[in-house]
N, C-alpha and C positions, 0 to 999 in steps of 0.2 A: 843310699838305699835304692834297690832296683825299683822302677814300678813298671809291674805286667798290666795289659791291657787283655783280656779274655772274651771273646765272640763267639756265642753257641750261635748255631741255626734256628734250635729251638728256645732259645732262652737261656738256657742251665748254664752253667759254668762254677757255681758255688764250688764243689771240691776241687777242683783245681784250685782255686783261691786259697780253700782254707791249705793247700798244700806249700802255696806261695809264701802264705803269711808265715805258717810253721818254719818255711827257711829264709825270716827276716827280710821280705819283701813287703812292696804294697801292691797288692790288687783292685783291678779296677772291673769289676763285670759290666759288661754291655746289655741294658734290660732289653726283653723283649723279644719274639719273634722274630728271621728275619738280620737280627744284630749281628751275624758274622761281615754280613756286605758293608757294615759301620765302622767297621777295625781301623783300617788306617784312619778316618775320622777323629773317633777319638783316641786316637797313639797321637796322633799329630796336637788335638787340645791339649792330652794330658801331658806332651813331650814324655811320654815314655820311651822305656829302653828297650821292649819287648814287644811283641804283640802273638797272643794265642786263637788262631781260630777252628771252629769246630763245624762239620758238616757233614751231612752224606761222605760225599768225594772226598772231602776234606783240601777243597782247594779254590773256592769261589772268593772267602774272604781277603786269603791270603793275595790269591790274583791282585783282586782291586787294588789292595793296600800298596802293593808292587808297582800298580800301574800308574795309580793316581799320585801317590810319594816318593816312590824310588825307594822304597823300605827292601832291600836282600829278603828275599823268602826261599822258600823250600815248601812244597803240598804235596796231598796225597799220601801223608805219614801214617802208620800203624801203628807204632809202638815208641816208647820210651826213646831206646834207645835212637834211633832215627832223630826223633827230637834232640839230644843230644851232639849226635856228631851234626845236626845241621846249625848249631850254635859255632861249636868249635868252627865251621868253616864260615864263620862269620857271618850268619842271616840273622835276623831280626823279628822278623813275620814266617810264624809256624804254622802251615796248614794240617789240621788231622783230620780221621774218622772222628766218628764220637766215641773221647773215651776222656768223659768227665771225674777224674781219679784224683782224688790229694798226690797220691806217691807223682802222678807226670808233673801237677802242679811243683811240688818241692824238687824235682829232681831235676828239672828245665831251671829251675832260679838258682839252685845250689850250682850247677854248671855254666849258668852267665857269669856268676860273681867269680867261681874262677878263673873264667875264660877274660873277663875284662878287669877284674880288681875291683869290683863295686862294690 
């Protein structure tokens, strides 16, 4: 089973989870304030397979998470689809705008599992 790790700036991240969970994932939201710059943090406790983070830019979390573990990212994403094809080329850490949605949450899980067989 995949487990996402999800980092708002502001906190949020609930619908995207509940979007994960709907496509047989586990999610793991990061509380708080602030929690996007935490992402690689806990990807790396939780050894997860993913990592989602959310911000203005949409790209601060992502950064660190890159910088400090070597996690493949992609930032600065808008839309679904974007998140998608930066899975297929093999990244791991998703930076976006804020766009806290079940459908991005399910449709980034539903595209690991078949991009990696999990």
């Amino acid at each position: 089973m995949i487990k996402v790790v999800i980092a708002d700036r502001m906190g949020k991240g609930q619908n995207v989870a509940a979007g994960v969970e709907a496509a047989g994932g586990t999610a793991v939201v990061v509380p708080g304030m602030g929690a996007d710059m935490r992402l690689g943090d806990v990807m790396h406790q939780e050894n997860a397979d993913l990592g989602i983070s959310f911000c203005g830019s949409g790209g601060a979390g992502a950064i660190t998470a890159n910088t400090k573990y070597g996690y493949p990212e992609r930032h600065g994403m808008r839309s679904i689809q974007e998140g998608i094809t930066a899975i297929e080329e093999g990244n791991t850490v998703l930076g976006f705008g804020f766009m806290d949605t079940e459908e991005l949450g399910k449709k980034l899980t539903e595209t690991f599992v078949q991009v990696h067989g999990k």
